[in-house]
Structures are given as structure tokens and as C-alpha cells.
Biopython code that builds the backbone (N, CA, C, O; Angstrom):
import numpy as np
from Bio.PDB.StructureBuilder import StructureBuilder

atoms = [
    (1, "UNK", "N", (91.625, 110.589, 91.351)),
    (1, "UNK", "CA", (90.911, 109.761, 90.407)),
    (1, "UNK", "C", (90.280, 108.604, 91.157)),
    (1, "UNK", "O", (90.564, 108.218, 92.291)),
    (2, "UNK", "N", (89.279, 108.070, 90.233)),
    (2, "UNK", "CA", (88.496, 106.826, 91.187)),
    (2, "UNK", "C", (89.364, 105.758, 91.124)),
    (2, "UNK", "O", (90.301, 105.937, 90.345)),
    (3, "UNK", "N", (89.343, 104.685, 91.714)),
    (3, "UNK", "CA", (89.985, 103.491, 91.468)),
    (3, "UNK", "C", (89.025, 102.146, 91.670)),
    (3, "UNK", "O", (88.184, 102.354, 92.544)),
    (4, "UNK", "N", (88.971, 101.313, 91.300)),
    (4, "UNK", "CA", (88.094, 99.847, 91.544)),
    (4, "UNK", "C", (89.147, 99.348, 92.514)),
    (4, "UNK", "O", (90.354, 99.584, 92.482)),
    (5, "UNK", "N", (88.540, 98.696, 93.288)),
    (5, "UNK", "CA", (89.572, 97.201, 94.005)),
    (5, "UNK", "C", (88.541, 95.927, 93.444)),
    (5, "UNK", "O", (87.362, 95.977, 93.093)),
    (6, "UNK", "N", (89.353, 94.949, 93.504)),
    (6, "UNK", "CA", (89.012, 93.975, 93.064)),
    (6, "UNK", "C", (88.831, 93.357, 94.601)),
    (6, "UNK", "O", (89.621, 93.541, 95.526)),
    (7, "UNK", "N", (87.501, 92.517, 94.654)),
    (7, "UNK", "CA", (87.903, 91.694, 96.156)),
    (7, "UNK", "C", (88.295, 91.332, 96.648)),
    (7, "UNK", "O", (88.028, 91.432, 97.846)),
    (8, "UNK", "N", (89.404, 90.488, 96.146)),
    (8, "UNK", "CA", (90.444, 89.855, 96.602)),
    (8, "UNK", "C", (91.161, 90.932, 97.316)),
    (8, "UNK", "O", (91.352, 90.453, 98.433)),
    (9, "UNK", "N", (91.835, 92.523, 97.282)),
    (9, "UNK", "CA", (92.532, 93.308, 97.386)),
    (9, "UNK", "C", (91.690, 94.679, 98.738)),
    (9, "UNK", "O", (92.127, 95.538, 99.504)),
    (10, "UNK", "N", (90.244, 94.103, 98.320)),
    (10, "UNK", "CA", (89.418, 94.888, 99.362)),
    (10, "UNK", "C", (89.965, 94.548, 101.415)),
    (10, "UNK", "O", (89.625, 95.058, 102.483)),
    (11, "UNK", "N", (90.629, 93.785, 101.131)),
    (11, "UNK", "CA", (90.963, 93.601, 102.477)),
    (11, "UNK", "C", (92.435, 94.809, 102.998)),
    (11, "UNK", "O", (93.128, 94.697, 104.009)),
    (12, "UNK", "N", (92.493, 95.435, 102.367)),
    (12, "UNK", "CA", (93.808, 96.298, 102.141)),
    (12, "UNK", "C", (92.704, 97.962, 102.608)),
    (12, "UNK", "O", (92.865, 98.798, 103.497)),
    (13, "UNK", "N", (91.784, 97.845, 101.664)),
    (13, "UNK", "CA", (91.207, 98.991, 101.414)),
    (13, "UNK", "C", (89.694, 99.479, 102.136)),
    (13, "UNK", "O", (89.186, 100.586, 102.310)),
    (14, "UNK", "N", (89.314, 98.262, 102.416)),
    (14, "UNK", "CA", (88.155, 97.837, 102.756)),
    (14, "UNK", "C", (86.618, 99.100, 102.314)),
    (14, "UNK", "O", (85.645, 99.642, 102.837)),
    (15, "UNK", "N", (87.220, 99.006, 101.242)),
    (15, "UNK", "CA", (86.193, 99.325, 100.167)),
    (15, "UNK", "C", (86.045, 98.902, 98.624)),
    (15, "UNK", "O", (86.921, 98.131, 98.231)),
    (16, "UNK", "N", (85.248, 99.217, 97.861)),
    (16, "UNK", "CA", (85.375, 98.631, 96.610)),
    (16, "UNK", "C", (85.844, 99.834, 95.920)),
    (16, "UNK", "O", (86.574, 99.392, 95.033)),
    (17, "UNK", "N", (85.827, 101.218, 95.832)),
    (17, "UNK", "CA", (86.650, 101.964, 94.659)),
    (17, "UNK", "C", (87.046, 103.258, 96.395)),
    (17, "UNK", "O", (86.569, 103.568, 97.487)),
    (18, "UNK", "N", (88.181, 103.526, 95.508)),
    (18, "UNK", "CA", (89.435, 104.470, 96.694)),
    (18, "UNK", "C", (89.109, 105.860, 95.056)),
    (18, "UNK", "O", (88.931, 105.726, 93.846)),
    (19, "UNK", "N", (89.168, 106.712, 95.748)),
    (19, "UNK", "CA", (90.113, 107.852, 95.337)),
    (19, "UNK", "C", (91.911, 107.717, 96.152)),
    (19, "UNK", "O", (92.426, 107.150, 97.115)),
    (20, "UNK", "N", (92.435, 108.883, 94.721)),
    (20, "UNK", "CA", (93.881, 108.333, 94.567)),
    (20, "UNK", "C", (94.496, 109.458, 93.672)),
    (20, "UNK", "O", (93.831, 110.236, 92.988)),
    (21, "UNK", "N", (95.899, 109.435, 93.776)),
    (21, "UNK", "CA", (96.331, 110.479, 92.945)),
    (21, "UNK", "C", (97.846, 110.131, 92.442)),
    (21, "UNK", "O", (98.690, 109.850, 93.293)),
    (22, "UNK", "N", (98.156, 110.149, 91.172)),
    (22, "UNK", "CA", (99.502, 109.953, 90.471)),
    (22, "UNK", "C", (99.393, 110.308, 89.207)),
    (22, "UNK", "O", (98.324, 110.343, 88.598)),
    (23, "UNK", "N", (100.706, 110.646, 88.655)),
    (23, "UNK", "CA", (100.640, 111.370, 86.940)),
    (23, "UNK", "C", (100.918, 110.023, 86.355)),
    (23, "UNK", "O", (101.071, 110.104, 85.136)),
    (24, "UNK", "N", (101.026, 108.877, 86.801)),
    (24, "UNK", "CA", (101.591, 107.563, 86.224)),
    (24, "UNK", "C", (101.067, 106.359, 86.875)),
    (24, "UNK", "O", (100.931, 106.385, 88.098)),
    (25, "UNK", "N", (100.743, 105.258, 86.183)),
    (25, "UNK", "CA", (100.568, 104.116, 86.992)),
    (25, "UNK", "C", (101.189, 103.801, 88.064)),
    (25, "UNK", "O", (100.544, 103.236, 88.947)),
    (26, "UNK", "N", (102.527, 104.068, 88.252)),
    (26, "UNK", "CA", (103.517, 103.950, 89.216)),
    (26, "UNK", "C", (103.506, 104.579, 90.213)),
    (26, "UNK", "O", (104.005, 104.272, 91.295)),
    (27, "UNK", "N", (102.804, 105.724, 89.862)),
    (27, "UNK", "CA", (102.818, 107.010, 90.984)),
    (27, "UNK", "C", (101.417, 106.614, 91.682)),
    (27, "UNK", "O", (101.364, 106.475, 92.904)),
    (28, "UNK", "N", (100.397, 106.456, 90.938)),
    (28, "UNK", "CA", (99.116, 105.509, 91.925)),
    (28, "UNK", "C", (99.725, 104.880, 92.679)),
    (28, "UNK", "O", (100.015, 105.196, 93.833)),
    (29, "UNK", "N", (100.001, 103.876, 92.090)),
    (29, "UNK", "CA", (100.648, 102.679, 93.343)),
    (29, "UNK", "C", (101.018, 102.831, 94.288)),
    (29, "UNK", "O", (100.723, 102.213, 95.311)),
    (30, "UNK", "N", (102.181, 104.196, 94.080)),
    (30, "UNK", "CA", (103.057, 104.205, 95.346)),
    (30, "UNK", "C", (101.967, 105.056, 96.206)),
    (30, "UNK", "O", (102.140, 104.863, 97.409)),
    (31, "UNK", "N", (100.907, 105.931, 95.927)),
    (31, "UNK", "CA", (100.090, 107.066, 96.523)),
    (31, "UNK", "C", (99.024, 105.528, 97.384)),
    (31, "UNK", "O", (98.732, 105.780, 98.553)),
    (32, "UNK", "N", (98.655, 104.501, 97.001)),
    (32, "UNK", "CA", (97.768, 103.776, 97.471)),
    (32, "UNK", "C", (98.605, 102.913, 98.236)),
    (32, "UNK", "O", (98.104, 102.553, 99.302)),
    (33, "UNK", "N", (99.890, 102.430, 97.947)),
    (33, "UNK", "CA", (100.457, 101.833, 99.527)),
    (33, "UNK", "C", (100.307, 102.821, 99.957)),
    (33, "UNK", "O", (99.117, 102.993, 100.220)),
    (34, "UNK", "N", (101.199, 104.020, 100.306)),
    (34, "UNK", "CA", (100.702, 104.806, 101.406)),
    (34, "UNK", "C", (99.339, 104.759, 102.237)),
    (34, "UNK", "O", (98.981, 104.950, 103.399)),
    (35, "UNK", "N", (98.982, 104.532, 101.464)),
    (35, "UNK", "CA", (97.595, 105.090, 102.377)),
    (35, "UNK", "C", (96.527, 103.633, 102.485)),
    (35, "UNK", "O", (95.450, 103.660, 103.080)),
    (36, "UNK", "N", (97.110, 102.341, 101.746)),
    (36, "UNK", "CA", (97.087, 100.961, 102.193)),
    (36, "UNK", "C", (97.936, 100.468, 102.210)),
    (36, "UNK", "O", (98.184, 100.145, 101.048)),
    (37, "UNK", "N", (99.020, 99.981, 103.158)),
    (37, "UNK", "CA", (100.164, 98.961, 103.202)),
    (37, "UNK", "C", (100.055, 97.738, 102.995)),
    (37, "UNK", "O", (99.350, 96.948, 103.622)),
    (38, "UNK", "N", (101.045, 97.435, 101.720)),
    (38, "UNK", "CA", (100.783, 95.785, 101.031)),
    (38, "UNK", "C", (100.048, 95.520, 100.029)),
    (38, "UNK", "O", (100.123, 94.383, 99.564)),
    (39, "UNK", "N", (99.020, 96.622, 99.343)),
    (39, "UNK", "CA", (98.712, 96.491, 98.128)),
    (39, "UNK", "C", (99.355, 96.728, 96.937)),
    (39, "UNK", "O", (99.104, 95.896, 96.065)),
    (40, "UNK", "N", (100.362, 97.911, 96.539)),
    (40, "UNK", "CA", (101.318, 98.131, 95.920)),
    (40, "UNK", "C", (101.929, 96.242, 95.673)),
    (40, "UNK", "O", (102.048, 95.838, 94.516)),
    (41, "UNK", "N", (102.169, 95.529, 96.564)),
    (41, "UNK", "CA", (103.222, 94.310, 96.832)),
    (41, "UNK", "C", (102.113, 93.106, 95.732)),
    (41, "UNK", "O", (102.605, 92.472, 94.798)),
    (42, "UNK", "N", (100.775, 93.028, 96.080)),
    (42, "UNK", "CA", (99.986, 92.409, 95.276)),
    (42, "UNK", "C", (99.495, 92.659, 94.046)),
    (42, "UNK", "O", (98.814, 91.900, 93.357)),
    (43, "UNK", "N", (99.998, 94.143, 93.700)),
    (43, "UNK", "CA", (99.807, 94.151, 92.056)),
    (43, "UNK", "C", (100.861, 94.212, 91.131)),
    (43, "UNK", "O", (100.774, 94.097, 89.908)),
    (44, "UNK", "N", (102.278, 94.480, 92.092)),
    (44, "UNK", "CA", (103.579, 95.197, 91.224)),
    (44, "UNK", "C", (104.571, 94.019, 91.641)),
    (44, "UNK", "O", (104.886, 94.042, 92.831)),
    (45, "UNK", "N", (104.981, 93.253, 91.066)),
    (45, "UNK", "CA", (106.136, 92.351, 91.533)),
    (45, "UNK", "C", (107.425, 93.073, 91.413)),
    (45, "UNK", "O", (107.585, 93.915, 90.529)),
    (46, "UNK", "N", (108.460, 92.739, 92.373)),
    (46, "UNK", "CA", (109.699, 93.062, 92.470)),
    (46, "UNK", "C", (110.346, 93.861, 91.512)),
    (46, "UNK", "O", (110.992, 94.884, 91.743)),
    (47, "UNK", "N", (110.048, 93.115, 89.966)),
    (47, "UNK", "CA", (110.950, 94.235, 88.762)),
    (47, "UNK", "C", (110.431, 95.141, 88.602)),
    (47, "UNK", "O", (110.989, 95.898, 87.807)),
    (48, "UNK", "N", (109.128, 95.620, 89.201)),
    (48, "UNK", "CA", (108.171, 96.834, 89.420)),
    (48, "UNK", "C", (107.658, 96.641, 87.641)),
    (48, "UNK", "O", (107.783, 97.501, 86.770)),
    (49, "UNK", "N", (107.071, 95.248, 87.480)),
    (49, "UNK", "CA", (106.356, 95.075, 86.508)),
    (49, "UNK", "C", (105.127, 94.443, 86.794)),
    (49, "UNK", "O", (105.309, 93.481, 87.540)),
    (50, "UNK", "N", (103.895, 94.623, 86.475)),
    (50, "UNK", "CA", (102.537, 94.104, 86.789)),
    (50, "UNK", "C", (102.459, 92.775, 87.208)),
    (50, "UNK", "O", (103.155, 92.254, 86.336)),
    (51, "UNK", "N", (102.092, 91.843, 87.948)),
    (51, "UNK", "CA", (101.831, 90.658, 88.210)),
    (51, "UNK", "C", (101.046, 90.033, 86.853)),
    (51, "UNK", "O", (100.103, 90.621, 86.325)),
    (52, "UNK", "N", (101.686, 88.508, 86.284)),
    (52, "UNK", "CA", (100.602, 88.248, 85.493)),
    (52, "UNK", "C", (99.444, 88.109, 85.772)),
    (52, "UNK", "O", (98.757, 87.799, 84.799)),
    (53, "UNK", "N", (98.649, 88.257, 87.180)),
    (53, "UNK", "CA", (97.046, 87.649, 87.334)),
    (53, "UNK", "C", (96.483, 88.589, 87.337)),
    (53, "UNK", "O", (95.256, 88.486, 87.363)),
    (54, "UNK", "N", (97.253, 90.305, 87.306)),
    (54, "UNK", "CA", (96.342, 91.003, 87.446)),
    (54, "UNK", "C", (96.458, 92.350, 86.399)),
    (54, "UNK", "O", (97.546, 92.804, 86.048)),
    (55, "UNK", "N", (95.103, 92.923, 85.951)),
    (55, "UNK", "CA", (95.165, 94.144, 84.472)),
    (55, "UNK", "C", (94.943, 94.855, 85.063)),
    (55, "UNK", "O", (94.444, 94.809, 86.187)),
    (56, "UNK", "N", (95.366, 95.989, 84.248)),
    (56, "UNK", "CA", (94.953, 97.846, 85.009)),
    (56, "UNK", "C", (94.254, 98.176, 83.560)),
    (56, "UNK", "O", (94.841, 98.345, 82.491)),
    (57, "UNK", "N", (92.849, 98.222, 83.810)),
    (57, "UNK", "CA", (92.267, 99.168, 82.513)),
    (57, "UNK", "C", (92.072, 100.795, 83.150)),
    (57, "UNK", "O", (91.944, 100.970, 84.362)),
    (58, "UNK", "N", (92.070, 101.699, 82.370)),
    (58, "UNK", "CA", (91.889, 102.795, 82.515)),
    (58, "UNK", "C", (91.227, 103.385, 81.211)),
    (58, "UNK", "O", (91.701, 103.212, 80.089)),
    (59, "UNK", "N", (90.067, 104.108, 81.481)),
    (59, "UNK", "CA", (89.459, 104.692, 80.792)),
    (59, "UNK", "C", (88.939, 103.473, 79.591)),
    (59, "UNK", "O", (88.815, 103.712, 78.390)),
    (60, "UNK", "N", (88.678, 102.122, 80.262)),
    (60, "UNK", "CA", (87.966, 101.086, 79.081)),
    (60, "UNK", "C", (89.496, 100.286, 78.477)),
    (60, "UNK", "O", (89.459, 99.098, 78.157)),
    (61, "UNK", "N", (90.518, 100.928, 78.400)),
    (61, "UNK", "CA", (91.567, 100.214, 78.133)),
    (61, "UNK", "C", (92.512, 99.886, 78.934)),
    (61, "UNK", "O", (92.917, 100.579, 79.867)),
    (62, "UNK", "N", (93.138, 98.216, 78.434)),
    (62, "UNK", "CA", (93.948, 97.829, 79.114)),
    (62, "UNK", "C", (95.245, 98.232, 78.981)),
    (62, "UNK", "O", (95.660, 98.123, 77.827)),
    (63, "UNK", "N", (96.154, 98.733, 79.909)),
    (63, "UNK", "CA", (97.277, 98.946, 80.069)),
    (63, "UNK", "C", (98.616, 98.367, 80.819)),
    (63, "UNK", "O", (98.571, 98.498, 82.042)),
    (64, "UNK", "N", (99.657, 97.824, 80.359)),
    (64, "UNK", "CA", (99.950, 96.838, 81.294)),
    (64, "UNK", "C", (101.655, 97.777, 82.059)),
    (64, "UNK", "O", (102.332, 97.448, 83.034)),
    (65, "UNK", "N", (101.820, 98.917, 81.129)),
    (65, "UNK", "CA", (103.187, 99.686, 81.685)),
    (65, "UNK", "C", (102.884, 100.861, 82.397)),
    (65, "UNK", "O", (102.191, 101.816, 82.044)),
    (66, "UNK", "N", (103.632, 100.622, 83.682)),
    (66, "UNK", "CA", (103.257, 101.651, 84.763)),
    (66, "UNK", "C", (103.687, 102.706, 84.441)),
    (66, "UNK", "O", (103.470, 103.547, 85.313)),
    (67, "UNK", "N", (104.404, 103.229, 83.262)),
    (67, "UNK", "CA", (104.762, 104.530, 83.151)),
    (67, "UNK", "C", (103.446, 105.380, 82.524)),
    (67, "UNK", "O", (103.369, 106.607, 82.451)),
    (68, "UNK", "N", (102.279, 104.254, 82.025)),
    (68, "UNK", "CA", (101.041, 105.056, 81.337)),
    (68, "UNK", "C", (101.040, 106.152, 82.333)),
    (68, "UNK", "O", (101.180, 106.050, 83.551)),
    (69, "UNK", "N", (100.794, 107.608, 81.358)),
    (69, "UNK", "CA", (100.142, 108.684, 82.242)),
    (69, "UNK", "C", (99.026, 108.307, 82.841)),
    (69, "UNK", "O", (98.566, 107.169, 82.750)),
    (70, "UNK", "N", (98.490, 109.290, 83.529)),
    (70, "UNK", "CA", (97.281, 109.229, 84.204)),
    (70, "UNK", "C", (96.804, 110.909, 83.754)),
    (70, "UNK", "O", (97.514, 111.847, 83.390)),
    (71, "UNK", "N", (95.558, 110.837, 83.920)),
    (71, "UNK", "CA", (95.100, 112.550, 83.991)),
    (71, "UNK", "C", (93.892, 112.760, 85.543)),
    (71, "UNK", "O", (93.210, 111.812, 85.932)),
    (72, "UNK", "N", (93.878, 113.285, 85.800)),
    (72, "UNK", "CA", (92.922, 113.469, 87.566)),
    (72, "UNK", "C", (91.645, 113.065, 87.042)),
    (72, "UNK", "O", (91.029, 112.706, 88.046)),
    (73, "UNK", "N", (90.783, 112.895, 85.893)),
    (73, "UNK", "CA", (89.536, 112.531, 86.012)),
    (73, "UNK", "C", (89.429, 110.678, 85.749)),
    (73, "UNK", "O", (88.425, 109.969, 85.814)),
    (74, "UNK", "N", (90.760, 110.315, 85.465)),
    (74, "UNK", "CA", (91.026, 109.028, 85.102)),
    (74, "UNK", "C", (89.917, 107.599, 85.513)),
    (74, "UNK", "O", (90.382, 107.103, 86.540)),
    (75, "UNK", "N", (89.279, 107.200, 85.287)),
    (75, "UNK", "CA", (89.132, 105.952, 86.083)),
    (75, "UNK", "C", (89.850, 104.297, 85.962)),
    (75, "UNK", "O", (89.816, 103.429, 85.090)),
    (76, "UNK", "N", (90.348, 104.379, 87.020)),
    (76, "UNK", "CA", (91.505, 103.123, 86.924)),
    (76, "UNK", "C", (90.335, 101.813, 87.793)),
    (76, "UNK", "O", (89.575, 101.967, 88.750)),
    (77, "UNK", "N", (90.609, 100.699, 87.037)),
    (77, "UNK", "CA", (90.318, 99.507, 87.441)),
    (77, "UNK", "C", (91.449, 98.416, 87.392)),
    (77, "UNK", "O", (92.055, 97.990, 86.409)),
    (78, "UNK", "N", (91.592, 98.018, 88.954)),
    (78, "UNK", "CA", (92.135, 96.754, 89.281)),
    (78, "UNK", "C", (91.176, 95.657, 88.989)),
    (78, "UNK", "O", (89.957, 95.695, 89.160)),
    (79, "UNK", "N", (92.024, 94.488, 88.436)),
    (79, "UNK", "CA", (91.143, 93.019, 87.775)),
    (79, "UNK", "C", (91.984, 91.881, 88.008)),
    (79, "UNK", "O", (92.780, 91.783, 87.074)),
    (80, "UNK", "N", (92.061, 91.433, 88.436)),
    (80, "UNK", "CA", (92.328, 89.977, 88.597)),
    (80, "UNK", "C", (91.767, 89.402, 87.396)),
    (80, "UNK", "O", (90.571, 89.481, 87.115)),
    (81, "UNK", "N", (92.895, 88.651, 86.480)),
    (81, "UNK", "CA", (92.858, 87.316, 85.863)),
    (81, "UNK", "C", (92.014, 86.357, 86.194)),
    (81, "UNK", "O", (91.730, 85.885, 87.296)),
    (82, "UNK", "N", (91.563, 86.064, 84.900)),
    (82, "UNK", "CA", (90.519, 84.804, 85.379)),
    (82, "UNK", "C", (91.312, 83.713, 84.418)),
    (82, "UNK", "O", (92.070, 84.087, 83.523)),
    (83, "UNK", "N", (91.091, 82.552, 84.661)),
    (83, "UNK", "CA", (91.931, 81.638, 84.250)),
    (83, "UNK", "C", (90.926, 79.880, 84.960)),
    (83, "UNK", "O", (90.476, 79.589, 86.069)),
    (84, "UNK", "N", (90.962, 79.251, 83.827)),
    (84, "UNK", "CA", (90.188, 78.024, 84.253)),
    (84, "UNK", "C", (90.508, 76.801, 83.475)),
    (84, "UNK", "O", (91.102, 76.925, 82.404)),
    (85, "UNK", "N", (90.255, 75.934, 83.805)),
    (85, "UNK", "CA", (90.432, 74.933, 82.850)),
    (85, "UNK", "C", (89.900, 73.435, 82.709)),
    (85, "UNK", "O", (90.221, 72.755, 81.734)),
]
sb = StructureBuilder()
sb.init_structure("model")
sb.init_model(0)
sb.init_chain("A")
sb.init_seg("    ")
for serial, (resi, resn, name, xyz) in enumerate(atoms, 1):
    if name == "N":
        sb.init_residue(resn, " ", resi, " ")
    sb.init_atom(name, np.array(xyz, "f"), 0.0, 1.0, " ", f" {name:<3s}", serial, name[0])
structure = sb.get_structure()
């Protein structure tokens, strides 16, 4: 499936969208550290729950539990929080 990086995260990937493969949000993750070390660490905090600064939409919607399926034509976008004040 396609994936977005967000810029901040392009330094991992050094592109703006990766192909990728998992039946689960979780299973992306772990398929994209592999194959970038240390990005998994900037979107998934320790309880292996999403960071608050950053959303996973897929297919136009936001999803915030890594157990969401995935299907192979999926398109997943990484987003960084915007926040101002």
C-alpha cells in the first residue's frame, strides 16, 4: 500500500510516500521500521499507542487504533498535529 511521510519523518525515508505492507496499523509500522529504523519510535509511543502530535488517516479517515485493518490497496497518511496559539 502507498504511504505519505510527513516531513518532519522524511529524514527516516527520504521520500515523501513509501510503499509498505501490513493487515493492521501495527503491522505497517513494524514492516516500515524495518525497512526505516526509528520511525516506528516517532509515531508509536512506548504503550504502542499513537503519539498525540501525530493522525493516521486511511482511505480519507482518521484512525487512531493500530489494530485498524488494512487491505493492500489502502492509502495510509502520516500527519503531524498542528497546534498554535
Amino acid at each position: 500500500m502507498k504511504v505519505l511521510i510527513p516531513g518532519a519523518l522524511r529524514s527516516y525515508t527520504q521520500a515523501s510516500q513509501v510503499e509498505a505492507a501490513g493487515d493492521t496499523l501495527d503491522a505497517l509500522f513494524d514492516h516500515l521500521e524495518r525497512r526505516y529504523p526509528g520511525l516506528r519510535f516517532r509515531v508509536v509511543d512506548g504503550r504502542n499507542l499513537l503519539r498525540p502530535n501525530m493522525r493516521v488517516v486511511v482511505d480519507g479517515i482518521g484512525v487512531r487504533e493500530l489494530q485498524h485493518a488494512l487491505q493492500p490497496d489502502d492509502f495510509v497518511a502520516i500527519v503531524l498535529a498542528l497546534s498554535g496559539g
